[in-house]
Each structure stands twice: as C-alpha cells, then as structure tokens.
N, C-alpha and C positions, 0 to 999 in steps of 0.2 A: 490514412483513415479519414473517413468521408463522416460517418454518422455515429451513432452507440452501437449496432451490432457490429462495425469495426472493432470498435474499442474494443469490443470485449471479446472478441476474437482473437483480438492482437493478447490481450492481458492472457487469456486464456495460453494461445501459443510461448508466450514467457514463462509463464507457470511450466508446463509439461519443458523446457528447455532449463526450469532450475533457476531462472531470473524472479526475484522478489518485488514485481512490477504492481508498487500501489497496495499490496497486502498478502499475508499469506496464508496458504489456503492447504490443510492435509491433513491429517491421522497421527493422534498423539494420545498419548494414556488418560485417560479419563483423569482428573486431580483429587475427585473424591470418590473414585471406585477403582480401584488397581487393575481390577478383573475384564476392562472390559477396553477398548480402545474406543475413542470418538471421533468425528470428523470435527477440522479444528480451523477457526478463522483468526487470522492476528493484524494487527496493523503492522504496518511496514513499508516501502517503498520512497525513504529518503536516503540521499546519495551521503550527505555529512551524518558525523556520528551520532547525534544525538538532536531533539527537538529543537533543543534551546541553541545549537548554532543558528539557527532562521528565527528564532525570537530575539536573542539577547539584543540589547542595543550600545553596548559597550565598542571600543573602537575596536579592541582585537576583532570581536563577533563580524564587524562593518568589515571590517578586514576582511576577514576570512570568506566573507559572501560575496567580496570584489573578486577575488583569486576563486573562487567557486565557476562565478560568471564567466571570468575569462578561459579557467578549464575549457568549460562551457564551448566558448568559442570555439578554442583551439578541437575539440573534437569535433564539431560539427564543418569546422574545413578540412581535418584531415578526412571525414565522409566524405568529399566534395561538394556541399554546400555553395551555393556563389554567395559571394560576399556582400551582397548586401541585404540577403536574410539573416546574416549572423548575429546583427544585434539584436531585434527582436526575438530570435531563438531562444537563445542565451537567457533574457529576458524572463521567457518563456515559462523555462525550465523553473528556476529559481521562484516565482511566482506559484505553480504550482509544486512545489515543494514545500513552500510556506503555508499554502492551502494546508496542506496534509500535515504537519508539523502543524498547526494549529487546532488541528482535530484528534491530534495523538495525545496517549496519555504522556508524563513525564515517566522517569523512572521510578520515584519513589512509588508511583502507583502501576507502575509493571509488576514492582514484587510483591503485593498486594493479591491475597488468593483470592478473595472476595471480590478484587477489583476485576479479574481479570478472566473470571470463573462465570458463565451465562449460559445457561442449555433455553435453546429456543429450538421448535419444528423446523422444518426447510420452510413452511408455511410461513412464521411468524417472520423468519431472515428474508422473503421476498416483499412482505408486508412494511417492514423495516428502512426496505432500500426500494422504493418504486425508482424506477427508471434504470435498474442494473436487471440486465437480463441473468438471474441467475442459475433459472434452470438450463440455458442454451451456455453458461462458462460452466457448469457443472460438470454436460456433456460434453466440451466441448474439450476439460481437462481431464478427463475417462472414472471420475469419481463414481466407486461404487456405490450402489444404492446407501441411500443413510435415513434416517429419519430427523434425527436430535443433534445440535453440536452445537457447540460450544463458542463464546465469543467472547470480548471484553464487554464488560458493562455499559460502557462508556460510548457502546456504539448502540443500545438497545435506549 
C-alpha cells in the first residue's frame, strides 16, 4: 500500500474477507427501534484483548507488549520478511495499535447505550472523517444503500 486509496482498499478487502482491520463496519438492530436494522460502525482493530493492554504501564502490561512485539517478529519472518525489516515492523505494529487503543472507548463505556448509540447521515460520517474515502470503502465493501447509522459517540 502506496497511498489512502490503497488503504482503503486493503481495509475494505479485509472487511468483505471477515478480518476486523481498524473497525467494524455492518448491519445490526437498531438499539432503540427493534423494527428496523441499521448500518453499524464500531471501533475495533487491536490484536491484544483489551485497550488498557497498550496503555497500562505496569510490568506484567510492559511484559506482555515485549512478547506482543516479538509475536510480532516471529510472523513477519515466518511471511518471509528479510531480517532486517523485522525490527522496525514489529515496532510498527505495536505503535499503531497504541494509536487506536488510545482512541477507543474502555469497556465501561462500551456498555454504555448512550455512549455507544449515534445516528449520523453518510453525509455527516464523511464530514467526521475527511481523508477516509468512505464512499469508495462503502462500495468497495458491497454496502447496500443506507442513509443513517449508527456510531459510538466517542467518534462524532
């Protein structure tokens, strides 16, 4: 991936493949209309379970983000990687994970209805996010027409 309409190519072909690449994107029951289904954005796209493994600063947390990184490694040589991209990869990875895990909600406020509940136009979701091509990962994920959906608060 060269530019953003890679990107979002690629995220788009992860999506239609079932991979949770960066957030996820689909059709779920309306929360405060039973009757109707919505088109549905969530945050998502880190590899450890939860936020606070890339925040905490505790030793297990350090721990566990060294043995993260080294994962890390170990899959990008078993892709065939030469070796001396592996450390910056690795790097790489874990960096932007922490990005995103900085911008996610925790869980107490996942189960939060109110938190997590946001009907905006496609209009106002493009408006939200300038530099994410969303009407071309739309199409590009075969999403039927929508109007309105639904997002966390937390991103608007």
């Amino acid at each position: 991936m060269s530019d953003e309409p890679d990107v979002v190519a690629e995220i788009a072909h992860l999506h239609r493949l079932g991979v949770g690449a960066l957030f996820f994107f689909g059709a779920s029951p309306d929360a405060k209309d039973s009757n109707r289904t919505i088109a549905t954005l969530r945050q998502g796209g880190l590899s450890l379970p939860d936020r606070e493994y890339y925040l905490a600063t505790d030793a297990k947390s350090v721990e566990i983000r060294q043995r993260f990184e080294q994962h890390m490694k170990n899959m990008f040589q078993l892709a065939g990687d030469p070796a001396d991209t592996l450390p910056p990869r690795r790097g790489m990875v874990l960096e932007m994970e922490t990005i995103l895990a900085k911008a996610s909600m925790d869980r107490v406020s996942l189960r939060d209805p109110d938190k997590t509940y946001h009907i905006v136009t496609k209009q106002q979701l493009v408006a939200l996010s300038a530099g994410f091509d969303w009407n071309g990962y739309l199409k590009a994920v075969g999403a039927p027409a929508f109007e309105t959906l639904t997002l966390p608060s937390r991103i608007s």
